[in-house]
N, C-alpha and C positions, 0 to 999 in steps of 0.2 A: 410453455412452461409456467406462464405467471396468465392467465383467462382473465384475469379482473384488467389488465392493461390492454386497451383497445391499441393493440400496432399495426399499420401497414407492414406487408413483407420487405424485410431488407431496412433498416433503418440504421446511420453511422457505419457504413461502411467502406471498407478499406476502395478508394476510387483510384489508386494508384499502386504502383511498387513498393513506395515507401520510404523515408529518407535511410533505413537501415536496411535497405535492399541489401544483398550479398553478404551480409555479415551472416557468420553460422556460428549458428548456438547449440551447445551439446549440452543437455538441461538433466543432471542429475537429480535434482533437488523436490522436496514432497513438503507436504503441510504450507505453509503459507509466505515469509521470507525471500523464498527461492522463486518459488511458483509468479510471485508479484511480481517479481524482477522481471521475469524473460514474457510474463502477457507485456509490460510497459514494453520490451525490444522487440517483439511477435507484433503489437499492436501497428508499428513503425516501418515491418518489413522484413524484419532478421528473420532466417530461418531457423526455428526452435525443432530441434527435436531433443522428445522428452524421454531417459531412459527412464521405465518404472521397475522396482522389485519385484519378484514376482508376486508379491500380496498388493502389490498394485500403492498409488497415494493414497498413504489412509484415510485422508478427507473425501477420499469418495462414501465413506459409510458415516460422513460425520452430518447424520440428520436427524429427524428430516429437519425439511422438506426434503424427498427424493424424484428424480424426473422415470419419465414411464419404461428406465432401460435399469433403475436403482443405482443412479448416480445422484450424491447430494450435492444440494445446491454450494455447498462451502468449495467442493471444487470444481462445479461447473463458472464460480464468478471468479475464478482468478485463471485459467487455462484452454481461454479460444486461442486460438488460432494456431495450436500447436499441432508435432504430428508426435502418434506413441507408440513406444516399442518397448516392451517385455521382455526386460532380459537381467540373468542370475550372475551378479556380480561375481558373489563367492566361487563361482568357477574359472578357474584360468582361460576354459576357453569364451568365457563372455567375456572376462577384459581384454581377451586377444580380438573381440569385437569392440571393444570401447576404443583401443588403441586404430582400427582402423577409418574408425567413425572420428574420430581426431586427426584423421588427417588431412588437411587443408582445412579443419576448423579455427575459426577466430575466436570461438569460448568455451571454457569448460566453468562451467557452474555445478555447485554439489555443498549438502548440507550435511555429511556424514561427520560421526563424531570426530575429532581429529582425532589421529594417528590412522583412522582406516584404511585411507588411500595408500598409504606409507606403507603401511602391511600388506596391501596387498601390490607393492611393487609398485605405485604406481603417484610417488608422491613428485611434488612440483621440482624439488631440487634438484633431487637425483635423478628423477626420471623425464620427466613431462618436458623441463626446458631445454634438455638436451634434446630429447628426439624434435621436439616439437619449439624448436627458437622462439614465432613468432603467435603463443599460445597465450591468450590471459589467462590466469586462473582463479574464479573468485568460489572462495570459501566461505559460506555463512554457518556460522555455528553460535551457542550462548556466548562463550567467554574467553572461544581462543585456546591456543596451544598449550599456553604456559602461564607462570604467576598463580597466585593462591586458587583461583579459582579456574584454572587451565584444565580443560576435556572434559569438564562437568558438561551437563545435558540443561537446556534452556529450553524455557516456553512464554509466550509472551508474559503472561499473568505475573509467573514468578519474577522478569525481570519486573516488568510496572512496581512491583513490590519493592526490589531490591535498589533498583536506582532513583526511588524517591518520588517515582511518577502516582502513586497510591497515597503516598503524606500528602498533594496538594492538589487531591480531586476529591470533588466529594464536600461535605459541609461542616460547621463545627462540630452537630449535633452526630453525623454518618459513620465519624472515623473516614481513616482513609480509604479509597473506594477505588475500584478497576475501573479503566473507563470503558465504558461502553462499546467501544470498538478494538481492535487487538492495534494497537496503536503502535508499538514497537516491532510486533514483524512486518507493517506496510512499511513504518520508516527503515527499515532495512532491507527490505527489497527496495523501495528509492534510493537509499543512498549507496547499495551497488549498482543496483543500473547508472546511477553516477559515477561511482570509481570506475565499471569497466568501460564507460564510455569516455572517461579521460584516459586510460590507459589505451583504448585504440587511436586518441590522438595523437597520444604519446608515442604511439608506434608508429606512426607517420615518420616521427623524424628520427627517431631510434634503430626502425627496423626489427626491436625486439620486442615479447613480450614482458609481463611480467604476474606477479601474484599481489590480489586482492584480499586481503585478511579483515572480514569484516562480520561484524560480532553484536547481538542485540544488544549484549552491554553495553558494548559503544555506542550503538544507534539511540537507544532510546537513554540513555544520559544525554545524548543530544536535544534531546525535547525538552529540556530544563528552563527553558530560557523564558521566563525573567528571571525566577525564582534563586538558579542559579547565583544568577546576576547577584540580584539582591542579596543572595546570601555573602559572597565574594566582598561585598560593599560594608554593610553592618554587620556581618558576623552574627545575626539572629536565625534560627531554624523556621524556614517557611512552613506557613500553617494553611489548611484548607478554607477557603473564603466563599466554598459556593460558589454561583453565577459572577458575584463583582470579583473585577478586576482588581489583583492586588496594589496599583502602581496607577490606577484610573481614575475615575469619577469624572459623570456617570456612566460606565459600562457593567452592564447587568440587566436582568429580565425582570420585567415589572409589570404588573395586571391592571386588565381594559376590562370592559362589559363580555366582549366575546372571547378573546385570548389574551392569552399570555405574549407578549412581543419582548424584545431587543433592542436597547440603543446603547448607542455609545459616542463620545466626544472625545476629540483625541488632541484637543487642543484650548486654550481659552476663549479664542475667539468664537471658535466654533460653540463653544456652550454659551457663551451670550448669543448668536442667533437661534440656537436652539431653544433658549427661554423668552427668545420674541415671539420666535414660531408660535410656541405653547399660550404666549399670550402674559409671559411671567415675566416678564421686564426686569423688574427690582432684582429680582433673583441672580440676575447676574452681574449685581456689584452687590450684592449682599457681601460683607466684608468673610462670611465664613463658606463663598462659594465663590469668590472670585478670582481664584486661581486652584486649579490642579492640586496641590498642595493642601490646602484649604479643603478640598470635596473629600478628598481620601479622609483628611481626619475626621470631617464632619457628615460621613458616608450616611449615615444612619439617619440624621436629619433631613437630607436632600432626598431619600430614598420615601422616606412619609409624603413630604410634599409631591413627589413624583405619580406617585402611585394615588393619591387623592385625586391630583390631575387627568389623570388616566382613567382614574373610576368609569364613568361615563362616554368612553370613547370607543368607536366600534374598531379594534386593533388591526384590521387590513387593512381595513380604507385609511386610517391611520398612515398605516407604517408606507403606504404610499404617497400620500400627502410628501409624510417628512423625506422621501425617498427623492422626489420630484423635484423638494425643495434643498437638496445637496446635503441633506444629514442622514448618518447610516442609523439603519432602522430597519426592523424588520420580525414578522410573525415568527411563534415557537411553532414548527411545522410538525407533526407525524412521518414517517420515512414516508406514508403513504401518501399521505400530501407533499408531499418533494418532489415525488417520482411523478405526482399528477399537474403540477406547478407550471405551467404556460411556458417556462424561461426557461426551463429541463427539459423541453422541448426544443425549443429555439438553439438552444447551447446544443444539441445532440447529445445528451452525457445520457441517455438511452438507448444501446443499439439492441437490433433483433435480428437473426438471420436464421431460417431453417424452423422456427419455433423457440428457438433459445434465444431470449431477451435479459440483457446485463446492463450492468453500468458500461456509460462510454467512454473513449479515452479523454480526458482532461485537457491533454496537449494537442494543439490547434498549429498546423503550420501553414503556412500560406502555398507555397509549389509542391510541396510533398506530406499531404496531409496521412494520415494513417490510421484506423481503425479496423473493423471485423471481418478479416476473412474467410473464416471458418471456426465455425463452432467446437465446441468444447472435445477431444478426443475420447472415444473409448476405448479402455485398456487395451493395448495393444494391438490398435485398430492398424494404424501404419507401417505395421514391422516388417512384411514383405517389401512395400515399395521404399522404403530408406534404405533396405540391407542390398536392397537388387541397384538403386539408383547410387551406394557407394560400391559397388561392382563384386558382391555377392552374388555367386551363379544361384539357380534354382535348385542345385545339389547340396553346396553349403548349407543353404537356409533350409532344407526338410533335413540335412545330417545334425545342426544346431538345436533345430525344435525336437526331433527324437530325441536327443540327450537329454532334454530340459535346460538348454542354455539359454532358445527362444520360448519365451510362455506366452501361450495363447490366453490361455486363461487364468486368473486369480486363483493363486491360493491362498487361503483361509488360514 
C-alpha cells in the first residue's frame, strides 16, 4: 500500500493471543472515536467484530489515498484486525441479530446519536442490562444525552473549536488553529478503551456490568492542561504562543544551518548544563535566566541568543550530541522522516502484514505483547463466518441476506 517503504513481509506482529484474549467486542461504531478504541483492544487480542451499515464506515471513501480494492487510507489505519459484517439496523430483524451476537459478549461499543438505540428498543437501561447483566456499554457521541448541548452531533474540528483547543494552537499572528491531527477523537477512543477496561475490572468483583458515557466534549476538554491549569490559577484567558511553552523556557524550535530542531529544559539545573554544553556558561546565572521564572519573562531574549548559537550548527548531529549528553533534544522531522527514522524501526511502531503497512501498536508488554493479526477488513467480508460461528444455520443467513438484513455489498 505505501511502495516508497522498503518492508520485510510481516513486520509488529501479533506473536501471541494477546493480553485481551477472550474479551468480545461487538463494535457498532464508524469514523474515528470508536474505530481507535476497539484496533487499541483488537491490537491486544479482544475479538472485534465490526457491525457496519449498510453504506458501510464512511471513512472508507474518505480519500485519497485509496488501496487497489477503493478503501481509503483514513480507514484502513484505524481497523486491522477486525472481522465485518453488514447488517441493517433499522430492521427489527438485524437487531434480532445484534441481540444474538450480544450474547456472551463483554462489549457493546456504538457512536449513534443518542436516543437511537433507545428507539430502537434497544437502550442500556431498560433493555441491554437486563437481558445482558454482565454487558459494558460504551457510548461515544459529541455531547451526551442531556444539558444544553445534549444529542447534538460532534466532529473533532468542531469540538477543538468549542472546548478551547483552537484558542491555544497555533501563533499570535494565525488566530486560533486546528491542530493538525484530529486530536479529540484519538483522545476519546483512548480514554474509552480506558473506562471499559476498568469497568471489566470492575466486573471482576461486581459480577456486573455497567455504562460508559463518554463524549468528545469531555475527552478533548481533557487536553487542556496546562492552560486549564493556568487559567483556574490567574483568572487570565490563555492565548496562542506558538512552538514555546507557555509555563517553560527554553522549550521551543529554534533554527541550525540544516534544520529546524527542539529543545527543552524542564528544570534549572538542567539549563545550566545545557549552556555548558552550548559552551554559554555565563548564561546560566545570567540574573534574567537563572531561574524558570526568569526565562518565561525574558523568553524573547534567550530566544535571539539561542538561535545565534545555533546558527552554524548541523541540527542532527546536534540534537544527538545533546541527546547522548541527557538533554532533550531533537530534529523537526517530516511524517516521512519519522516513519524512515532508525528508532521507528527499533520501537516496531511500523507494522506490515499482507501489503497493508500502518502505524504499530504503542503499547509494549512484556508476556503478552500484541499487535497485527490481520489486516484491515472489507465491507462485509466476515459476515458468514461470525453469524455461522454464533450458531446461525446456512438457512438463516441466505433468509437474512434475501431480505437485505445481511448486505453484501454497499449501498450508496
Amino acid at each position: 500500500m505505501n511502495d516508497a517503504l522498503p518492508m520485510a513481509e510481516g513486520r509488529a506482529l501479533a506473536t501471541g493471543p494477546g493480553a485481551l484474549s477472550g474479551l468480545r467486542v461487538v463494535d457498532l461504531t464508524r469514523v474515528l472515536g470508536g474505530p481507535y478504541c476497539t484496533m487499541v483492544l483488537s491490537d491486544h487480542g479482544a475479538d472485534v467484530i465490526k457491525l457496519e451499515p449498510p453504506q458501510g464506515d464512511e471513512v472508507r471513501d474518505w480519500g485519497p489515498p485509496f488501496d487497489d480494492q477503493g478503501d481509503a487510507s483514513y480507514f484502513l489505519g484505524v481497523n486491522r484486525n477486525k472481522k465485518s459484517v453488514g447488517l441493517d439496523l433499522s430492521q427489527p430483524a438485524g437487531r434480532e441479530v445484534l441481540l444474538r451476537l450480544l450474547e456472551g459478549a463483554d462489549v457493546l461499543i456504538e457512536n449513534f446519536k443518542p436516543g437511537s438505540m433507545e428507539k430502537w428498543g434497544l437502550g442500556y437501561e431498560e433493555v441491554l442490562s437486563k437481558r445482558f447483566p454482565r454487558l459494558i456499554h460504551c457510548r461515544v457521541s459529541g455531547f451526551g444525552a442531556t444539558g444544553p448541548l445534549g444529542g447534538f452531533p460532534g466532529y473533532d474540528a468542531i469540538l477543538q473549536a468549542m472546548v478551547g483547543l483552537m484558542s491555544i494552537n497555533g501563533t499570535e499572528n494565525s488566530g486560533p488553529t486546528r491542530l493538525g491531527t484530529p486530536i479529540v477523537d484519538i483522545a476519546t477512543g483512548l480514554f474509552s478503551t480506558i473506562a471499559i477496561l476498568m469497568a471489566v475490572v470492575e466486573r471482576e468483583k461486581s459480577g456486573k456490568g455497567q455504562y460508559c458515557d463518554m463524549t468528545l466534549h469531555d475527552c478533548g476538554m481533557a487536553l487542556l492542561h496546562p492552560h486549564a491549569a493556568n487559567f483556574f490559577l490567574n483568572g487570565k484567558r490563555p492565548v496562542a504562543t506558538g512552538n514555546p511553552h507557555p509555563n517553560l523556557a527554553p522549550y521551543a524550535k529554534f533554527t541550525t544551518k540544516t534544520c529546524e530542531i527542539f529543545v527543552g529544559c524542564g528544570n534549572d539545573p538542567t539549563f545550566r548544563k545545557f549552556c555548558k554544553f552550548l559552551g554559554l556558561d555565563d548564561l546560566g546565572t545570567d540574573p534574567r535566566f537563572a531561574t524558570n521564572g526568569q526565562r518565561v519573562i525574558n523568553k524573547a531574549a534567550l530566544t535571539e541568543i539561542l538561535n545565534k548559537r545555533f546558527a552554524d550548527e548541523d541540527g542532527i548531529e546536534l540534537c544527538q550530541r545533546m541527546l547522548a549528553a541527557g538533554l532533550p533534544a531533537g530534529p523537526v522531522y517530516g511524517v516521512d522522516q519519522a516513519m524512515a527514522a532508525p528508532h521507528t524501526a527499533h520501537r516496531n511502531m511500523i507494522t506490515e502484514k499482507d501489503g497493508f503497512v500502518a502505524l504499530g501498536t504503542p503499547i509494549k508488554l512484556s508476556r503478552t505483547p500484541g499487535g497485527t493479526h490481520a489486516a484491515p477488513p472489507r465491507f462485509a467480508e466476515h459476515t458468514n463466518e461470525v453469524l455461522a460461528k454464533y450458531g446461525f444455520s446456512e438457512e438463516e443467513i441466505a433468509r437474512l441476506a434475501e431480505a437485505g438484513v445481511l448486505v453484501e455489498k454497499r449501498r450508496k
